[in-house]
N, C-alpha and C positions, 0 to 999 in steps of 0.2 A: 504493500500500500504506500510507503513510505519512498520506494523507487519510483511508483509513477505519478506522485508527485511532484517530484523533481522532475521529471521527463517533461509532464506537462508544465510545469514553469516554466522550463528551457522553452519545451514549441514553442510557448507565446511570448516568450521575449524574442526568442529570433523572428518570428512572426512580426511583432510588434518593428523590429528593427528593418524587417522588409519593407514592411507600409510604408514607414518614416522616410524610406529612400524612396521611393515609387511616388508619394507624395508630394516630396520635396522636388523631384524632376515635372510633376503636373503643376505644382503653384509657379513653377520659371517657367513652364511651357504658357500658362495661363497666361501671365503676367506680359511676357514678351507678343503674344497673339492681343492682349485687351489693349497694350499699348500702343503695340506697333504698326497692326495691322491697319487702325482707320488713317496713322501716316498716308502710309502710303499709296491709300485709296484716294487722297487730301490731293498729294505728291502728282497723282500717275504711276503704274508702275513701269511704262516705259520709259518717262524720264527718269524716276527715280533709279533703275536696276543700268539704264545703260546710258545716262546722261553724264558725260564726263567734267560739270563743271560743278563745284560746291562751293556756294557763297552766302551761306545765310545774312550778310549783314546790307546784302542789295535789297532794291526795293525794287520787283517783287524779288524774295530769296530763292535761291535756286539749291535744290537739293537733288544732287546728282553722284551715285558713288562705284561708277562703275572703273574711274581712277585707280577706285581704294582697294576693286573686288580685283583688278588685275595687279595692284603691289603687293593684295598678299598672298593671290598666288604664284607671283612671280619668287615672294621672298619662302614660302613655304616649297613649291619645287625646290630652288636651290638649296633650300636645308637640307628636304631628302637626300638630293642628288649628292652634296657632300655628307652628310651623314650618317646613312644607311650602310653603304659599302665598307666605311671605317668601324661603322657599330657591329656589325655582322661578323667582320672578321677579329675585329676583337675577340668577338666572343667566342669565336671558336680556338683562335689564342688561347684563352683564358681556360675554356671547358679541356681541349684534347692536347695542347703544348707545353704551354706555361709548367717551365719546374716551380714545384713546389715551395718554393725558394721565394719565388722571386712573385708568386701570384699571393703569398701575404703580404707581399708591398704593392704590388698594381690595384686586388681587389678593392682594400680600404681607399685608395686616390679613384676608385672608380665609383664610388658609395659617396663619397665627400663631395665628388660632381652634383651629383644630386642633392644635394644639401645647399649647396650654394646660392643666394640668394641671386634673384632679375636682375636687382639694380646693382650687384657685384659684378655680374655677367656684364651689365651696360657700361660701368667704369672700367673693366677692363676692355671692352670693346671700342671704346671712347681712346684710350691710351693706346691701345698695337694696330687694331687693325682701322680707324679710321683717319690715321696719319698715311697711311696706305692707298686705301679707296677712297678716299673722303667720306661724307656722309651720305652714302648711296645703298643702291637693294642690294650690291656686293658685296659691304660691311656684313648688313643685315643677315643677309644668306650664310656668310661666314660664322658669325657668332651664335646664329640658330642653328646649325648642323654641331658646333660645340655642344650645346642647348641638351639636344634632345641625344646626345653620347651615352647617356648613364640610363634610361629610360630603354633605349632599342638593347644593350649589353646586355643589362639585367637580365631581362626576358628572356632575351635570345641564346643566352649560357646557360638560364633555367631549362630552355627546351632541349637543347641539344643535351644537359648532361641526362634529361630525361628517355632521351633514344636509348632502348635497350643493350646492352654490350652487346649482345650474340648478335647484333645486326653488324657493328663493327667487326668480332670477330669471322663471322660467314664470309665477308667481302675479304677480307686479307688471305680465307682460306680458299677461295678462287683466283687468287693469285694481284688482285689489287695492291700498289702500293698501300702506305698511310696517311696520304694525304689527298688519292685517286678516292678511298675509302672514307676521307670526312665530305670532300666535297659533292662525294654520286651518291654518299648511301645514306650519311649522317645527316647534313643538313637537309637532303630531299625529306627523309621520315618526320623532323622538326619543325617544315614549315610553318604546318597550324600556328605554332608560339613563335616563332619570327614574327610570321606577318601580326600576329596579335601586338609584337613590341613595336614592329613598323608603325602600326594605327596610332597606338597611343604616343607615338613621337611626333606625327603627322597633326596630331590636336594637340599636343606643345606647342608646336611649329606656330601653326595657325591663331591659336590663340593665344600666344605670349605679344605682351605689351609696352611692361618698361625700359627693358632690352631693347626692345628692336625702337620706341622711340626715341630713346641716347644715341641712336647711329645712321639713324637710317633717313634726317630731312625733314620729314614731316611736312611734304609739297604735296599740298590737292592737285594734284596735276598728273595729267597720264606721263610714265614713265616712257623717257624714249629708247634707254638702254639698262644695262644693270649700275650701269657706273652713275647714273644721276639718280636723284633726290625721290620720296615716292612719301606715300601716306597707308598705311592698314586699316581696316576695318575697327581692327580692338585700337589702333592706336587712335583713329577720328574721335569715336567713344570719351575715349580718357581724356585728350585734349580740352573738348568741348563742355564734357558734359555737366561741369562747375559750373558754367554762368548759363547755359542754354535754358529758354524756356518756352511754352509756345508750342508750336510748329516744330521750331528747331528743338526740341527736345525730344517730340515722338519723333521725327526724322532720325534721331540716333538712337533711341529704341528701336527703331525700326532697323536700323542698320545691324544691332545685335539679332534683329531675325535671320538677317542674309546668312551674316555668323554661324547661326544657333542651325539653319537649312545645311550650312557646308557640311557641317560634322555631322547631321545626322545623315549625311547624304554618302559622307566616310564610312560610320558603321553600317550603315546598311550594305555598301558594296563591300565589304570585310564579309558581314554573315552570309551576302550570297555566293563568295567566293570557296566558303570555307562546304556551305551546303551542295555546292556544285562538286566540290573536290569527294566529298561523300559519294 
């Protein structure tokens, strides 16, 4: 009697703990659709989603941010593009190479990444590499592929060390190298958790803000390469959203919709990739 009452406290606390989250993602969902949405019915959403100018302080204001929607995917590819490659191989490093030795000094520097605060991130990106690029989506790209280092590793050393041995050993006993056998047999079997640390680096990327406002310009204006000036989504938000009110408030509510559509438009194409591989 006295076991499954405790059984039953557990269900309903973890129960109770589910709601709280399922909840808390309906009151943001709620909140960003009650706000946002009559913007941009106000807006247009053709000006709004592909009008490249943003100037609330004209008369009439012009709220257009499709500038912002192309710097931050301009800045979010190149994080991947630099990121990914180095996160991934890391971490095979670290799971099937790394002496033992020396992966109690890498591991802990690879954990302390991730501890590191944005605006430490943006003072050091501010000091190396924007005497470099200048203040451009170059910078930006640079220091979010740093960014999101600790985040893809993690994961990705979790999945690989989680591939059974006897996959590794079978491949070496058909005559595989050891490194013919991490890259065809090991990371193929691991994908599922890769690509799980790819997503959630890909929504770092996307939505980090202090960082990438220290370096990156902060110009409403369509980028004409990587090496000039741009604006983000999360970064317009942060800039504005102290003194805006009005119009220009839901305007950037609304922009946190564009935002809040990208990622969900990320895991959704994660879970169909993953249900396809099934």
């Amino acid at each position: 009697m006295r076991q499954n009452f405790k059984e039953n406290c557990m269900r309903g606390i973890f129960f109770l703990s589910a709601a709280a989250s399922i909840a808390a993602v309906a009151l943001i969902c709620l909140f960003l659709l009650a706000n946002g949405v009559p913007a941009i019915g106000k807006i247009g959403i053709v000006e709004f989603l592909f009008g490249t100018e943003w100037s609330p302080s004209d008369v009439p204001a012009v709220y257009g941010i499709a500038s912002m929607i192309v710097g931050s995917l301009y800045v979010t590819a190149g994080a991947i593009i630099i990121g990914v490659p180095i996160g991934i191989l890391t971490a095979v490093f670290l799971a099937k190479v790394c002496p033992k030795n020396l992966y109690k000094i890498l591991k802990p520097g690879v954990d302390l990444l991730a501890g590191i605060p944005s605006v430490v991130y943006g003072f050091f990106g501010m000091a190396a590499i924007v005497p470099l690029f200048g203040n451009s989506i170059m910078s930006a790209c640079i220091l979010l592929g740093i960014m999101i280092l600790p985040t893809i590793i993690g994961i990705s050393e979790s999945a690989i060390r989680a591939v059974p041995e006897h996959y590794y050993e079978g491949s070496l006993a058909l005559g595989a190298g050891h490194y013919r056998s991490l890259f065809f047999v090991i990371l193929p079997a691991a994908k599922s958790g890769i690509l799980a640390g790819v997503v959630l680096g890909i929504g770092r990327a996307i939505g980090e803000t202090m960082a990438v406002i220290m370096v990156m310009g902060n110009q409403a204006r369509m980028p004409g390469s990587l090496l000039s000036g741009a604006r983000t989504l999360t970064g317009n938000i942060v800039i504005e959203m102290g003194y805006a009110e009005g119009l220009h408030r839901e305007a950037l509510i609304a922009t946190g919709v564009v935002l809040f559509v990208f990622i969900l438009i990320i895991n959704v194409s994660f879970s169909a990739l993953k249900r396809r591989e099934k």
